[in-house]
KEKE-3310 file (N, C-alpha, C; in steps of 0.2 Angstrom, whole numbers, plus 5000, padded with zeros to 4 digits):
npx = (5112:5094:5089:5092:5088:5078:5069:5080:5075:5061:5066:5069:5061:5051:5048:5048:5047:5039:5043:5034:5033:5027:5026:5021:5024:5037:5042:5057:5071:5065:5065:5078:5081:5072:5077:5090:5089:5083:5092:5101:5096:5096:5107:5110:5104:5104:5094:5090:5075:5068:5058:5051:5040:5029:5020:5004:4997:4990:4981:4968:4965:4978:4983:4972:4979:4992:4986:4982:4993:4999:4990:4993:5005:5002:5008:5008:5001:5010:5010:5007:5010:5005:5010:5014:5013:5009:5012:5006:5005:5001:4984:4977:4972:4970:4972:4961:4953:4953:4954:4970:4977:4969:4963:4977:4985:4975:4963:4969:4977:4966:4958:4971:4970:4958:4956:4967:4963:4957:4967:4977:4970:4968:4982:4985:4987:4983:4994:5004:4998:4991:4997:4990:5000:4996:5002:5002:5002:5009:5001:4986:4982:4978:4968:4955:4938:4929:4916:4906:4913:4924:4934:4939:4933:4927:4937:4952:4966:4982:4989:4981:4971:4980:4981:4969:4967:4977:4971:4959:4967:4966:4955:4951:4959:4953:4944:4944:4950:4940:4930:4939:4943:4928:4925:4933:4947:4962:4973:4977:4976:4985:4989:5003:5015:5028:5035:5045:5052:5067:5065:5061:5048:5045:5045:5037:5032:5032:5044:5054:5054:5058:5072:5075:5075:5085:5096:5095:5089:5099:5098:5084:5078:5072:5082:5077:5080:5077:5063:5059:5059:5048:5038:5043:5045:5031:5028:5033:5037:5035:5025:5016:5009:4993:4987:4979:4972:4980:4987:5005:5019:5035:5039:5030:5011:5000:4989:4978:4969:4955:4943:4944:4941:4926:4915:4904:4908:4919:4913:4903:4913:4922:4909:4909:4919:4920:4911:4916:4927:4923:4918:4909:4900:4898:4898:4892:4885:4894:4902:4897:4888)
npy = (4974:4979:4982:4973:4960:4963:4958:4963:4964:4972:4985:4989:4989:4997:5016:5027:5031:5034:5039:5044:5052:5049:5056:5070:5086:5095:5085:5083:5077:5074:5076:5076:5063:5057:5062:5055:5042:5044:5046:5034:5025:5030:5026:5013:5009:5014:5023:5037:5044:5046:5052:5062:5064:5074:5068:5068:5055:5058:5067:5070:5080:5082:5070:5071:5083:5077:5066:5073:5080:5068:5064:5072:5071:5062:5047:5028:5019:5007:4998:5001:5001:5000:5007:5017:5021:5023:5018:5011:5024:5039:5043:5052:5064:5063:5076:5078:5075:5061:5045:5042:5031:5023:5032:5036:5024:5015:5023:5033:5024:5020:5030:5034:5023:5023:5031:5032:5022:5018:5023:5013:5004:5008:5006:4992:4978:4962:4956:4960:4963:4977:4982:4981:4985:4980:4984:4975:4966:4955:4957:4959:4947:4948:4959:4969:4972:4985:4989:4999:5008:5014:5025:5022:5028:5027:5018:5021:5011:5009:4998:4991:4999:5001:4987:4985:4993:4988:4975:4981:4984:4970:4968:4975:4975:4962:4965:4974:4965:4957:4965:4969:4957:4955:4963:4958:4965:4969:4968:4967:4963:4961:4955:4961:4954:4960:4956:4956:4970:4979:4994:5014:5015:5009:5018:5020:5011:4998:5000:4992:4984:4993:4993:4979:4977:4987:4979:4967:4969:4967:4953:4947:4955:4960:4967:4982:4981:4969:4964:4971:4962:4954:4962:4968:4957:4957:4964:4963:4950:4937:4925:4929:4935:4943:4935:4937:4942:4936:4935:4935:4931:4930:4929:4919:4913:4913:4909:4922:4930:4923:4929:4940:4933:4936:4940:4951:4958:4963:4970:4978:4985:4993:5000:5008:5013:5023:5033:5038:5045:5052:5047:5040:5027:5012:5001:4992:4980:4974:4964:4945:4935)
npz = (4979:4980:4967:4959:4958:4949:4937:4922:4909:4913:4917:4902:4898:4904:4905:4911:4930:4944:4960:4975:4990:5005:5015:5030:5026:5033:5038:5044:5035:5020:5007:5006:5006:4997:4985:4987:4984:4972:4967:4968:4961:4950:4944:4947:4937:4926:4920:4918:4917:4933:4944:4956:4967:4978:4991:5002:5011:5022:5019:5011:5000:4997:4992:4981:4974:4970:4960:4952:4946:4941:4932:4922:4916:4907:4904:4906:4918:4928:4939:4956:4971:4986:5001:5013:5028:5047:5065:5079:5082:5095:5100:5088:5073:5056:5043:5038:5049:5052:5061:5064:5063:5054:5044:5037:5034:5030:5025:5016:5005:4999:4994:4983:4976:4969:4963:4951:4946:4934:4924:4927:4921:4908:4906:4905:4898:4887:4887:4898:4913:4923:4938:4956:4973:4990:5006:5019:5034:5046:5058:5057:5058:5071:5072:5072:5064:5070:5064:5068:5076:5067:5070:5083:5091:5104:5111:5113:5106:5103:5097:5093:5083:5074:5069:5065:5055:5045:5044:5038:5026:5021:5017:5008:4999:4993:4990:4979:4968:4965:4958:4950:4943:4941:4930:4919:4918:4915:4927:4940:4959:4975:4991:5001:5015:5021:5033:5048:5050:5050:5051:5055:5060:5071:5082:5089:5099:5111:5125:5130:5117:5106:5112:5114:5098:5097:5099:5094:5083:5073:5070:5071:5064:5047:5036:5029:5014:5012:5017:5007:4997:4994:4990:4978:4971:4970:4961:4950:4947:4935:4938:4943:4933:4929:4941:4954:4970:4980:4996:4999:5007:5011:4997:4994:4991:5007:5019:5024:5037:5043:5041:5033:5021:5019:5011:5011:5021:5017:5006:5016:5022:5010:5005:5016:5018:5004:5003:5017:5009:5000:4986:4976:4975:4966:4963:4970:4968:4958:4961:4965:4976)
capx = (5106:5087:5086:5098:5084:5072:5072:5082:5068:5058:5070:5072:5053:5047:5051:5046:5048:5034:5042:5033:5032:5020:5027:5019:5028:5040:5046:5064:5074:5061:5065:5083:5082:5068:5085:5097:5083:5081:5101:5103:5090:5096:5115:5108:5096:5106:5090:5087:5068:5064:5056:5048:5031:5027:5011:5004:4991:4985:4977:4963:4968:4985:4981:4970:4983:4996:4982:4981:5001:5002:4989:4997:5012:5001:5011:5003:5005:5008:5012:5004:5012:5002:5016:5013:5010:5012:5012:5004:5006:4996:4978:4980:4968:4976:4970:4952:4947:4951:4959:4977:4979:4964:4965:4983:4986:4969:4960:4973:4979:4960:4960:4972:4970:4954:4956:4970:4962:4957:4975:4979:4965:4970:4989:4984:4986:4984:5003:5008:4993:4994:4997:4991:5002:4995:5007:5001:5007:5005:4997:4981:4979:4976:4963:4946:4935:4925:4911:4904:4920:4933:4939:4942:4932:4923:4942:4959:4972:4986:4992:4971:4969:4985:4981:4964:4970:4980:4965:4956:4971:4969:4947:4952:4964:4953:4935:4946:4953:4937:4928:4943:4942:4923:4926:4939:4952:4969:4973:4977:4977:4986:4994:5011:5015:5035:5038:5047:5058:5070:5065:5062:5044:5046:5049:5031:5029:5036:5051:5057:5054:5064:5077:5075:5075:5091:5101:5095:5090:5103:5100:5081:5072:5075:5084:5073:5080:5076:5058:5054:5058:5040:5035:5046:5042:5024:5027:5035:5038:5032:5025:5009:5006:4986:4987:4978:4968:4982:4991:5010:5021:5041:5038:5024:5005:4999:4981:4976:4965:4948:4936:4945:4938:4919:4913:4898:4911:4922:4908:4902:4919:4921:4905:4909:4924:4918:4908:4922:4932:4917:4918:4903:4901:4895:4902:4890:4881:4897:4904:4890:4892)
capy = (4979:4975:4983:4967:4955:4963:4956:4966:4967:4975:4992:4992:4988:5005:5023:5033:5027:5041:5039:5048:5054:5049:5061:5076:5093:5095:5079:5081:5076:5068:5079:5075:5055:5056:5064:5050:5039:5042:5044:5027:5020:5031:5024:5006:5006:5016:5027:5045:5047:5045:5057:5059:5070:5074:5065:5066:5053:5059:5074:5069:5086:5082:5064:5075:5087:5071:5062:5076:5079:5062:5064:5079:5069:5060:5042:5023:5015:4999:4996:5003:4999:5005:5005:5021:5019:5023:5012:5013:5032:5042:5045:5059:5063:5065:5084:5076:5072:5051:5041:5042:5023:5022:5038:5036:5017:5012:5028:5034:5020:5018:5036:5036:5018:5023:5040:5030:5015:5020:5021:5007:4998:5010:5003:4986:4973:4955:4952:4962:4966:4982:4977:4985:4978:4983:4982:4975:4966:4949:4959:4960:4943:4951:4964:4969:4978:4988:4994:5003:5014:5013:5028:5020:5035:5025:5016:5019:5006:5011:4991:4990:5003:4999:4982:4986:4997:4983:4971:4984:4985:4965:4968:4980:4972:4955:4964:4977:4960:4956:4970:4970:4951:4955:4967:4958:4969:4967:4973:4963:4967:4957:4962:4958:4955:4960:4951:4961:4973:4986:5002:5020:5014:5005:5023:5022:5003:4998:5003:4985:4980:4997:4990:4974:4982:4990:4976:4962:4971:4965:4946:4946:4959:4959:4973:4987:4977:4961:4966:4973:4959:4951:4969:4969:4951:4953:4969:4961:4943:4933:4919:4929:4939:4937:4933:4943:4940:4932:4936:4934:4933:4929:4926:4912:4916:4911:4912:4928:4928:4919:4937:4943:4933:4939:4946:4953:4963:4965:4976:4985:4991:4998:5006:5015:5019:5027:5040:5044:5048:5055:5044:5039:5017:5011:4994:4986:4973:4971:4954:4941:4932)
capz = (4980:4978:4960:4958:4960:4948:4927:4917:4905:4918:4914:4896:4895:4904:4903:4919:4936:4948:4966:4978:4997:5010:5026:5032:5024:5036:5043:5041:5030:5019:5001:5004:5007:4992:4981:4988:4983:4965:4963:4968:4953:4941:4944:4945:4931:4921:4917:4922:4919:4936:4945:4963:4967:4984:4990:5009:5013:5027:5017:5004:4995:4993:4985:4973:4969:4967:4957:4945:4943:4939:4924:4918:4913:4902:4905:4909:4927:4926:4946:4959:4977:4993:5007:5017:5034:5053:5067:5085:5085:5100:5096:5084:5068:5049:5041:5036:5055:5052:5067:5059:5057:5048:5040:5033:5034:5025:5018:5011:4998:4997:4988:4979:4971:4966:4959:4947:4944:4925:4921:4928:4916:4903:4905:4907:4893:4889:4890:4905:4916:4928:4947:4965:4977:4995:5010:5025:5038:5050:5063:5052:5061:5078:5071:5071:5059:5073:5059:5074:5078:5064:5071:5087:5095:5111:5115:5107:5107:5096:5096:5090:5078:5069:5067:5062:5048:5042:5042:5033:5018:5016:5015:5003:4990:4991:4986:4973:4965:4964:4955:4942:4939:4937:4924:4914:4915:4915:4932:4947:4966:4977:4997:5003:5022:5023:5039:5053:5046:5056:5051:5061:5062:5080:5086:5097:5102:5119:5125:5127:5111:5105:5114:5109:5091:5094:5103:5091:5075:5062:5068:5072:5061:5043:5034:5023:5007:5014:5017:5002:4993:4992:4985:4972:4967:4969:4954:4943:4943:4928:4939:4945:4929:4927:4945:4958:4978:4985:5003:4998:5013:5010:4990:4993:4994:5013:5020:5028:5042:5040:5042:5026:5014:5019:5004:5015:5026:5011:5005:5018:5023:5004:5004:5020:5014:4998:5009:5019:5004:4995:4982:4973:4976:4960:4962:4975:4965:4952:4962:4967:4983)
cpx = (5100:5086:5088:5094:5078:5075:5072:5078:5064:5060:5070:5064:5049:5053:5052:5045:5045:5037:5038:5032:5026:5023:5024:5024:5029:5044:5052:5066:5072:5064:5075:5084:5079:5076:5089:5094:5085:5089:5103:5101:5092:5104:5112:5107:5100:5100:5088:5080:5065:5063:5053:5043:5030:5018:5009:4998:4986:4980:4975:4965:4974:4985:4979:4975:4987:4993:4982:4987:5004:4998:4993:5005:5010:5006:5009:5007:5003:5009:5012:5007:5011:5006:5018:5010:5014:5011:5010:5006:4999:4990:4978:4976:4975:4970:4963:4948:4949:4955:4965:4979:4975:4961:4971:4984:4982:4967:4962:4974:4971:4957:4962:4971:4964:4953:4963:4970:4958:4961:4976:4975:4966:4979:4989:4982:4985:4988:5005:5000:4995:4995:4995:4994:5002:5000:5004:5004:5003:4999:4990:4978:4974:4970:4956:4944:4930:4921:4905:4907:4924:4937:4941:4941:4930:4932:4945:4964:4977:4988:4984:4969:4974:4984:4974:4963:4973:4977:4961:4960:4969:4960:4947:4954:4961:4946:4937:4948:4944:4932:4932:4944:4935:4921:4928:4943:4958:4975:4973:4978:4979:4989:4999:5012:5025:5036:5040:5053:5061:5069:5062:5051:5041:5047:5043:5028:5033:5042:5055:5058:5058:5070:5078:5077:5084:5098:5102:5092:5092:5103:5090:5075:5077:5077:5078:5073:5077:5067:5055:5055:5050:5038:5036:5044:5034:5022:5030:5037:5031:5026:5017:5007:4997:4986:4986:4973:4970:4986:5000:5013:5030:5041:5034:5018:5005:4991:4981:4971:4957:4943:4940:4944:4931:4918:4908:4903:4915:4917:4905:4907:4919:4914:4905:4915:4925:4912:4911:4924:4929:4918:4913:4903:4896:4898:4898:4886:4886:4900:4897:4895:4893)
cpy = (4976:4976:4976:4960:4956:4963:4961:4968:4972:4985:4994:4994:4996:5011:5027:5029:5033:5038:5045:5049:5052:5052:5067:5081:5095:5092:5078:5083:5073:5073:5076:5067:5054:5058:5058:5044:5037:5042:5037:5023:5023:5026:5018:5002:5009:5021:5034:5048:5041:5051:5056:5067:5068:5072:5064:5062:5053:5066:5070:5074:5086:5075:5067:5076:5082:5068:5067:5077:5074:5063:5068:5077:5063:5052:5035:5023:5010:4996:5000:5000:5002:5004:5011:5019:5024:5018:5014:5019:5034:5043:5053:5058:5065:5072:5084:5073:5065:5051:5041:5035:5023:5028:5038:5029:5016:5017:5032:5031:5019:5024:5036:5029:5020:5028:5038:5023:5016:5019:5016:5002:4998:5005:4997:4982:4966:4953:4954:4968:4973:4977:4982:4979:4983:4979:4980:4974:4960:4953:4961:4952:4942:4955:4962:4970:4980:4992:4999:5010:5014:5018:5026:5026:5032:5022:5015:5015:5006:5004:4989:4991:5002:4993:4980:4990:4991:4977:4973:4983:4977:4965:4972:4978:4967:4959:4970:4971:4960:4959:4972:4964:4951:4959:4964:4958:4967:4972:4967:4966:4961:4963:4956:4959:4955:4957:4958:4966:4978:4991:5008:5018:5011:5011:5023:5016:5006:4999:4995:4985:4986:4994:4984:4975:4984:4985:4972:4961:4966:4957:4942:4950:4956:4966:4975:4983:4973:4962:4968:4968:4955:4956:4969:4962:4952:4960:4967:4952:4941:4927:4923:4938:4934:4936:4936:4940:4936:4936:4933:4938:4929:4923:4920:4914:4912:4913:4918:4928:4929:4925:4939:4941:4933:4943:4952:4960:4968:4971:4981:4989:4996:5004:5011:5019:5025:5033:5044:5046:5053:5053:5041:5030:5015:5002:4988:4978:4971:4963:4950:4939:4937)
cpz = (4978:4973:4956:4954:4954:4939:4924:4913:4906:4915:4908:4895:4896:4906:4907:4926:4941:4957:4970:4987:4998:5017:5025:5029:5032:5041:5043:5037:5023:5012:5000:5004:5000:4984:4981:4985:4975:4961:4962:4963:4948:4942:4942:4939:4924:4916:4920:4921:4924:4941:4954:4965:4976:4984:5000:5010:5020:5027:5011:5000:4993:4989:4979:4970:4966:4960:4950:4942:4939:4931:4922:4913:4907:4901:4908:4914:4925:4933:4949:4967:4983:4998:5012:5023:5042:5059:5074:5089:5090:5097:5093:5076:5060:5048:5041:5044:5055:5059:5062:5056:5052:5043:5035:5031:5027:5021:5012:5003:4994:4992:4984:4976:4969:4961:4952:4944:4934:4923:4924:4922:4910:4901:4904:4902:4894:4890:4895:4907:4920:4935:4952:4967:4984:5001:5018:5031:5042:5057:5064:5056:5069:5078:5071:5069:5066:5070:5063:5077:5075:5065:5077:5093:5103:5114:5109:5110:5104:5094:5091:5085:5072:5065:5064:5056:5045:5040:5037:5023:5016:5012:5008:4997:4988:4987:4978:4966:4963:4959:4948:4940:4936:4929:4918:4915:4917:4922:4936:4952:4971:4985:4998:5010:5021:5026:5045:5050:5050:5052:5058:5062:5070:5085:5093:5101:5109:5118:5126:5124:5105:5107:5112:5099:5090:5095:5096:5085:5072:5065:5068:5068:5053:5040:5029:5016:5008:5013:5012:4995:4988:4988:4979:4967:4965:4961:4950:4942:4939:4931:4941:4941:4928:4935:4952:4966:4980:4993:5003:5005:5011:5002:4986:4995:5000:5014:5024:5034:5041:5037:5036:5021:5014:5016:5006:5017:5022:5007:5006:5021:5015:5002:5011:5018:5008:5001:5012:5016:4998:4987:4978:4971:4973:4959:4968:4973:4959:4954:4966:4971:4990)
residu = (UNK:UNK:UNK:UNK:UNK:UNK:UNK:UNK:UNK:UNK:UNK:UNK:UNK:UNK:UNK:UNK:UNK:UNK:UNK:UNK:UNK:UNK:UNK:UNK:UNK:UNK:UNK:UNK:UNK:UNK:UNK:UNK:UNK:UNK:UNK:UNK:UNK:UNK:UNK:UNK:UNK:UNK:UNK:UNK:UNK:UNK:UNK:UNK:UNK:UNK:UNK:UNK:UNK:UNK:UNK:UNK:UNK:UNK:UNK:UNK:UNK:UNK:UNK:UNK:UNK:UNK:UNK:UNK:UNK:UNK:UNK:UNK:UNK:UNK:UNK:UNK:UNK:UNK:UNK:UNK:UNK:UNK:UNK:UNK:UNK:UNK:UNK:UNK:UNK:UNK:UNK:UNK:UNK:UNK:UNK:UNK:UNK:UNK:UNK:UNK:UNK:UNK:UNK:UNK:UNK:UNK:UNK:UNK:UNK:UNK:UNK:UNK:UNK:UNK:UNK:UNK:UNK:UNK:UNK:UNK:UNK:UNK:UNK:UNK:UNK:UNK:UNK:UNK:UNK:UNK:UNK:UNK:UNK:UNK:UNK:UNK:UNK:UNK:UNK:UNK:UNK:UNK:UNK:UNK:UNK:UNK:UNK:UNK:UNK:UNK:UNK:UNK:UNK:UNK:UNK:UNK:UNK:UNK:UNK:UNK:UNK:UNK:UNK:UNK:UNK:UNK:UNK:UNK:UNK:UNK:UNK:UNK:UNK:UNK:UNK:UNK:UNK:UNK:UNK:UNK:UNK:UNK:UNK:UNK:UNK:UNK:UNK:UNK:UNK:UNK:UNK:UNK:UNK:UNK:UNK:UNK:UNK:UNK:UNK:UNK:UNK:UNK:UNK:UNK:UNK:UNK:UNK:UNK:UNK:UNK:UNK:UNK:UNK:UNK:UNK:UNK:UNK:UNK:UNK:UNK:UNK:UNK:UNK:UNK:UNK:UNK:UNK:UNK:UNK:UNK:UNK:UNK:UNK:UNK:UNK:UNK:UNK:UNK:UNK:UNK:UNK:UNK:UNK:UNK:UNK:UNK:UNK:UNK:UNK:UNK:UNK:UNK:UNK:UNK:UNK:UNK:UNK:UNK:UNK:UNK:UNK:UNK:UNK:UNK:UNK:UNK:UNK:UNK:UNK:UNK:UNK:UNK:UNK:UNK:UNK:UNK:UNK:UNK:UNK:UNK:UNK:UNK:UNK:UNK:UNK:UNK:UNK:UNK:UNK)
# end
């Protein structure tokens, strides 16, 4: 199992384990999956305070509400993992009016990691820093930043808009790293590319490549454990404590694509970002360059 893989110490050391939901309220089965979820980590882990909070990121209001049930339990975050997503869905907006990839995908984790970035700084020591670990994806190398259209209003590509959401998550985690190494603090941001992974997200690509998916799945994609290996590495290995603005792809950092380390763009993506989310951007002169 992939708990399997993560150092023992890891468990003894913390107390509370916060899973939480990113589907729409009434997508299924998502409160029973979320159940089968936390059964299997208490069995593994042998600890029963873990708990699971509904959280929809394609509602800025429900990030709040989360944002506040989270303090309310008065408990550090020490690991942060942005991994909500959807993937070349129809053009369709989230509750706040966004393009949905770039509404859910990007603005979302871009909410909520900001509205708990205090705790995280709070929880974050010289011996074990905190961590954001943003989830992207290779397809971030195909992408645009279209700072003209980020909703993809003049022309939608759902292959376009996806992949430009996922370009935004890596402009995101390299200019946050930045602003928490210029601070000091004890806090790292790094993104993780899973690879290909077979899960129910492939529901809206080509029908080929569904098919393909279905035939040659278990020998060409990687299983959901297999994939979230990096994730798990990149929160808790020992080897990149202290260690934050890199692009980790199958347990090795790798370069990212060239346009994401423009600090320039890096910048004014976050200050539009902080507008759309009504966030107050207090950070434009903290990194030089």
């Amino acid at each position: 199992m992939l708990l399997k893989r993560v150092p023992l110490n890891f468990f003894k050391e913390m107390t509370t384990y916060i899973f939480l939901s990113v589907c729409p309220k009434g997508a299924g089965n998502n409160d029973a999956k979320a159940q089968e979820v936390l059964r299997k980590i208490k069995e593994e882990t042998l600890n029963d305070k873990v708990e699971f909070l509904y959280c929809d990121l394609a509602s800025m209001r429900s990030i709040r509400q989360f944002v506040q049930q989270f303090r309310m339990k008065n408990i550090p975050l020490h690991v942060l993992v942005n991994n909500a997503g959807v993937m070349m869905v129809p053009q369709r907006k989230t509750q706040d009016g966004f393009e949905e990839h770039f509404g859910l995908n990007y603005l979302g984790h871009f909410l909520l990691t900001n509205l708990l970035l205090d705790l995280l700084k709070e929880s974050g020591s010289p011996s074990r820093g905190a961590r954001v670990i943003t989830i992207s994806s290779a397809t971030h190398y195909v992408g645009e930043m279209n700072m003209d259209d980020l909703q993809s209003s003049n022309y939608y590509s759902p292959h376009g808009a996806y992949a430009q959401s996922k370009l935004a998550l890596v402009l995101f985690s390299y200019h946050l790293q930045g602003l928490l190494a210029s601070e000091g603090s004890h806090v790292t941001s790094n993104v993780v590319d899973p690879g290909v992974v077979n899960t129910d997200l492939y529901q809206h690509v080509f029908w080929g490549t569904r098919l393909l998916q279905k035939i040659f799945g278990w020998l060409l994609f990687k299983t959901p454990e297999e994939g979230a290996w990096t994730s798990v590495y990149a929160a808790v290995s020992p080897e990149l404590e202290g260690v934050g603005g890199r692009y980790l792809y199958n347990e090795k950092p790798t370069a990212s694509l060239q346009v994401t380390y423009d600090k320039k763009l890096q910048r004014e993506l976050w200050s539009r970002s902080c507008k759309m989310t009504g966030l107050l951007d207090i950070t434009q002169d903290a990194v030089s360059g």
